[in-house]
N, C-alpha and C positions, 0 to 999 in steps of 0.2 A: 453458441453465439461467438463470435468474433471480435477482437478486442480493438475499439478504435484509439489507433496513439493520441488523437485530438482532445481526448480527453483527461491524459494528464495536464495538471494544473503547477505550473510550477511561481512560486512565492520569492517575494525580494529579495529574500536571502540564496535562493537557488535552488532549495529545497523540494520537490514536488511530492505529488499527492494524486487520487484520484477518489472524487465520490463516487460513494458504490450503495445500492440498493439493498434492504435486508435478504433481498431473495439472490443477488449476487454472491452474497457472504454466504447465505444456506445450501449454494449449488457450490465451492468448491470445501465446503465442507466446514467451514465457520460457523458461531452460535450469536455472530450478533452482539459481541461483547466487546467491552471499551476497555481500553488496556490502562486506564487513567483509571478511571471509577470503579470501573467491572462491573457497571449496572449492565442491562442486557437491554437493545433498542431495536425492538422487532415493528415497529411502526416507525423508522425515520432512518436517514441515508445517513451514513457516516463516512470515514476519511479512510482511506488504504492508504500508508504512506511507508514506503520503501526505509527510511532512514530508521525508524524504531520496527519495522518487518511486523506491522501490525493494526489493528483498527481501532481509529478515535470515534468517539463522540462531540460533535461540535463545541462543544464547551471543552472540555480538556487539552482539544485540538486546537483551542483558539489560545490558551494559555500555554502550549506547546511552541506554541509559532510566535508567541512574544519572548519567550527563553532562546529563542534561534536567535534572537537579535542581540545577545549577550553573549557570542558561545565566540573565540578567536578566531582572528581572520584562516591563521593555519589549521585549525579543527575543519571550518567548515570548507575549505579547499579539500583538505582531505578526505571527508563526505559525499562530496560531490564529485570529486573525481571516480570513488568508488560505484556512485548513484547513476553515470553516468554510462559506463562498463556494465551493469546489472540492471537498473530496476525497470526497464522495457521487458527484458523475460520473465522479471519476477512479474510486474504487474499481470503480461500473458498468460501464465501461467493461473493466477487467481481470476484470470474474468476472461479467457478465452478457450471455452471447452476442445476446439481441438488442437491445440496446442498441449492444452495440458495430459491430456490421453497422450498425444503423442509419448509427452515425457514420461509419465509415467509409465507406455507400455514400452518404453527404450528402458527404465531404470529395470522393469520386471523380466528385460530379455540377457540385462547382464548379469542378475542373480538368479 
């Protein structure tokens, strides 16, 4: 499957994010678990979000994104300039299967 950039979502802080389906998370090799709670949500879509390189569940995610609005102006320029440079391959990478072959059969041909 191919990854459409339209579906990052990006948040008033500048932050972005993309929902992802439990069966998205099980195809690049995820278990479905919330990096807040660590319950495991194999019936419901949760949050890919570049910035913690991990997956929420809407509720920890939603308390995640009210902590963004506390965080300094210079923190999150520095975030987002980072987010900005990376997290199109990163997201690629977890929700675009040939992309991610690619990568990985580029990382397995220099070692």
């Amino acid at each position: 499957m191919k990854f459409d950039e339209s579906r990052i979502i990006t948040d008033e802080t500048g932050y972005n994010y993309v929902r992802v389906t439990p069966q998205e998370i099980l195809n690049w090799g995820g278990y479905c678990i919330c990096n807040g709670c660590n319950k495991q949500f194999l019936d419901e879509d949760m949050n890919l979000f570049f910035g913690c390189t991990d997956t929420y569940c809407d509720t920890c995610f939603d308390r995640m994104k009210q902590r963004w609005k506390t965080y300094s102006k210079e923190d999150i320029e520095y975030d987002i300039a980072i987010q900005k440079e990376e997290s199109l391959n990163w997201y690629k990478y977890h929700l675009d299967d040939e992309y991610r072959e690619m990568i990985n059969n580029q990382f397995n041909n220099d070692y």
